[in-house]
C-alpha positions as CSV (number, residue, x, y, z in Angstrom):
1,X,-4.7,-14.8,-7.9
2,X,-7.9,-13.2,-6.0
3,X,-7.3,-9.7,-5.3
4,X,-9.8,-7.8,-2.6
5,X,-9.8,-4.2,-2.8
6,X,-11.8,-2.8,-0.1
7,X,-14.1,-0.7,-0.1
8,X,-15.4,-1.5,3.6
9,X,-13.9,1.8,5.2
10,X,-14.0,4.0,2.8
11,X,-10.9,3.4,0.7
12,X,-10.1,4.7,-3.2
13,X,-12.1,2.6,-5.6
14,X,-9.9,0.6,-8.2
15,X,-12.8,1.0,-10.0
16,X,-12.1,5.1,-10.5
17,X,-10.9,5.1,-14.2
18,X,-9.3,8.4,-13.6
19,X,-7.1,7.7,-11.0
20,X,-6.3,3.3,-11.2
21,X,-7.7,3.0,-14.9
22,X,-4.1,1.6,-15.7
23,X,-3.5,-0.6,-12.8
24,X,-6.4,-2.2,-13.5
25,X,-6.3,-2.9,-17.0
26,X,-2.6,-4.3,-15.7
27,X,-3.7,-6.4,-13.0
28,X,-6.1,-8.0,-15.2
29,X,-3.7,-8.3,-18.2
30,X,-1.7,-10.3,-16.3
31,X,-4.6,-12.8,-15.3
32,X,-5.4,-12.3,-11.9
33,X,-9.1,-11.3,-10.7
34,X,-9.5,-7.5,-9.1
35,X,-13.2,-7.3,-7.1
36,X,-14.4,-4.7,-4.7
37,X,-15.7,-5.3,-1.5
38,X,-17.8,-3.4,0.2
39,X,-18.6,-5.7,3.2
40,X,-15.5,-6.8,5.6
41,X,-16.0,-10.0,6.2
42,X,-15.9,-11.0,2.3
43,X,-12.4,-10.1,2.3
44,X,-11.5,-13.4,4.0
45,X,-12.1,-15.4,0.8
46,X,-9.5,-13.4,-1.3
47,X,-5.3,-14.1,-1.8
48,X,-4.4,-10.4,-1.7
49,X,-6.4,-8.0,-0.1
50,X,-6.4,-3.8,-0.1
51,X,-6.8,-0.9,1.8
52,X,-6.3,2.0,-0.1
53,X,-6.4,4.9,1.5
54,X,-9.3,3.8,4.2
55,X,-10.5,6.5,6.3
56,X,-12.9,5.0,8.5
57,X,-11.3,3.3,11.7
58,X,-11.3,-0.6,12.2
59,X,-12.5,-2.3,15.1
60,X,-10.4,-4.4,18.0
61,X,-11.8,-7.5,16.1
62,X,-11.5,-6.2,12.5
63,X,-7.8,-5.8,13.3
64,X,-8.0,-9.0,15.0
65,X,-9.1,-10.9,11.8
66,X,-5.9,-8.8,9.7
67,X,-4.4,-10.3,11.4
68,X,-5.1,-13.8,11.4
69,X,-5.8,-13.8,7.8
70,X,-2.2,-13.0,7.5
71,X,-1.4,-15.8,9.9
72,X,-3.0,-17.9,7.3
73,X,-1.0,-17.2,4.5
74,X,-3.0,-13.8,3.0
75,X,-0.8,-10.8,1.8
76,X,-2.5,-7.4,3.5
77,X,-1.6,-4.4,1.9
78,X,-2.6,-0.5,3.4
79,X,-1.9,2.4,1.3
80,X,-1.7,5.8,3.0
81,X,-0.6,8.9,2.7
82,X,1.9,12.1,3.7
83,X,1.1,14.4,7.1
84,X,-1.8,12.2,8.5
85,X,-3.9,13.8,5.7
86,X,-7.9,12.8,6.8
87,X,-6.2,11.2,9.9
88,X,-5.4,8.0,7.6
89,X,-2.6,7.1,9.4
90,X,-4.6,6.7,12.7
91,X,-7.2,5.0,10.8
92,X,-4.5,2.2,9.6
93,X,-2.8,2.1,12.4
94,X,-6.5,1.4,13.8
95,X,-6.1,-2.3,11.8
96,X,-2.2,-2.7,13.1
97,X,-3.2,-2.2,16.5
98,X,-2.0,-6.2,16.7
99,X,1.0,-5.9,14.8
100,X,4.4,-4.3,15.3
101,X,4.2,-2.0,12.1
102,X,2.9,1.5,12.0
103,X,2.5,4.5,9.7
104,X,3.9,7.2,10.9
105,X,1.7,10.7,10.5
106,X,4.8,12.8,8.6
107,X,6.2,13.8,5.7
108,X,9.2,12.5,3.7
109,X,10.4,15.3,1.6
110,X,13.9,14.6,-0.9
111,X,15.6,17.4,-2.2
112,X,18.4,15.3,-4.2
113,X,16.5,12.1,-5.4
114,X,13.1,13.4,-6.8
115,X,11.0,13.5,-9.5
116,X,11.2,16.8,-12.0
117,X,12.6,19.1,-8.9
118,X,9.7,18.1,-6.5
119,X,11.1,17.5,-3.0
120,X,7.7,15.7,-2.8
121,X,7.8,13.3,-5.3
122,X,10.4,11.1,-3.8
123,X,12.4,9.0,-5.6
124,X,13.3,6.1,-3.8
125,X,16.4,4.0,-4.9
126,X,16.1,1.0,-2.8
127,X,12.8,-1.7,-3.6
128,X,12.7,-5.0,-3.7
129,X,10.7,-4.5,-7.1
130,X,12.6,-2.3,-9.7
131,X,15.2,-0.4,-8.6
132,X,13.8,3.3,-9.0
133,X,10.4,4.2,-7.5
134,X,8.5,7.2,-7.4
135,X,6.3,7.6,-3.9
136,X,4.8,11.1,-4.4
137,X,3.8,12.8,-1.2
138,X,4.6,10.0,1.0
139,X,5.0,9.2,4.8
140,X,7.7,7.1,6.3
141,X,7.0,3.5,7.9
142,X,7.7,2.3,11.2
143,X,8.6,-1.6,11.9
144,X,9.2,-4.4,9.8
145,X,11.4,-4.9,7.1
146,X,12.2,-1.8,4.4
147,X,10.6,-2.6,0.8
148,X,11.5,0.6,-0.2
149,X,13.8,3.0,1.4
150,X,14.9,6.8,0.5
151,X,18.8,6.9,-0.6
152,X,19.5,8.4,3.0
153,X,17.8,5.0,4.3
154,X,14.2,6.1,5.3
155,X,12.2,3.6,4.6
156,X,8.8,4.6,2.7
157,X,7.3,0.8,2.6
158,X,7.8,-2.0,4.7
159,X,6.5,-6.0,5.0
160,X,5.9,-7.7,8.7
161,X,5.6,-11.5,8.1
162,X,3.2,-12.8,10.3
163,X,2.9,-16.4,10.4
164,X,2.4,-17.7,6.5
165,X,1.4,-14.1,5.1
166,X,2.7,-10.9,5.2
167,X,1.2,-7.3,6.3
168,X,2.6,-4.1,3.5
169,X,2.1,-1.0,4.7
170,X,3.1,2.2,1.6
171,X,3.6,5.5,2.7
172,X,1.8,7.2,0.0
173,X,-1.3,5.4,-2.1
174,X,-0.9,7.4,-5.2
175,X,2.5,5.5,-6.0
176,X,0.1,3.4,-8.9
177,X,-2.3,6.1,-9.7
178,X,-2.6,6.4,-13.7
179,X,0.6,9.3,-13.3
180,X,3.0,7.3,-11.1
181,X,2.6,3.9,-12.7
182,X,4.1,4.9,-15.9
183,X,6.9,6.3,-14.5
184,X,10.2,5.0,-13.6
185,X,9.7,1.5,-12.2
186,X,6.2,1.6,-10.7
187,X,4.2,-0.9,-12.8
188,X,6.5,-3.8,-11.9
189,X,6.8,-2.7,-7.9
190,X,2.9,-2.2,-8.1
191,X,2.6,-5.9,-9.7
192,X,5.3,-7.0,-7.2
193,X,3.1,-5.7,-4.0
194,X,0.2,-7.3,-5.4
195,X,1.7,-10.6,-5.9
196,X,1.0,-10.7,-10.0
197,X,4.6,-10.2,-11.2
């Protein structure tokens, strides 16, 4: 397994030991080959690729090419975050122009189902990987089909299969930061999105 993480528009390295130090030393426990990429057009050669967090707006054929490389059998993953915060979900939504999936610019706040009293740190009950995940300071997802959803139903991630590959867009990029990713059952849905379980 080849996993791109972009660094192309601006995205959160994988690299930062701070924030990914454990997702990394996961990712490549478990075999599979992490590289960043600073130029676009690399990420064609890679299995898996990653926007974390990008904050600089793709172009009509940038988002042309998501989407064909999902077509083709890739898995595209975009990682944002709650309220818009540095306009990222207009910057991803920038690369879904093609796509019926969206990240919406809100905030998902859960006053039952959270982590240590935070409204903000949702825990979500409903995931296709692990049944508990924590999605701090997330956004809801519109379109596609629900990864992970809120126990009221909101759905905080969601997969569009396009041709052979599928497009995953997260509502919050800091679900497998070196907090979240010990907690709960993050590790195996942040294995699970990458394709490594």
């Amino acid at each position: 397994m080849r996993i791109g993480w972009s660094t192309s528009h601006g995205e959160f390295i994988i690299s930062d030991h701070y924030y990914f130090s454990k997702l990394l030393r996961e990712v490549r426990e478990r075999g599979a080959v992490v590289e960043e990429v600073g130029r676009f057009s690399d990420l064609s050669g890679y299995d898996v690729v990653v926007f974390n967090y990008p904050e600089k707006p793709f172009s009509a054929r940038e988002a042309e090419e998501i989407a064909r490389w999902a077509r083709e059998g890739k898995r595209v993953i975009f990682a944002g975050y709650y309220k818009n915060e540095d306009g990222v979900a207009d910057v991803i939504n920038t690369a879904l122009r093609n796509l019926n999936i969206r990240l919406r610019g809100d905030i998902v706040m859960d006053e039952k189902s959270n982590h240590d009293g935070d409204p903000l740190f949702v825990l979500a009950t409903r995931s296709r990987w692990g049944r508990r995940v924590l999605m701090p300071c997330t956004a809801s997802v519109q379109g596609g089909s629900p990864v992970v959803t809120t126990e009221g139903g909101s759905p905080l991630a969601a997969v569009l299969e396009v041709g052979r590959g599928e497009v995953y867009v997260l509502g919050t990029c800091v679900f497998w930061d070196n907090y979240s990713i010990g907690l709960y059952d993050n590790m195996e849905f942040s294995t699970g999105i990458l394709n490594i379980i």
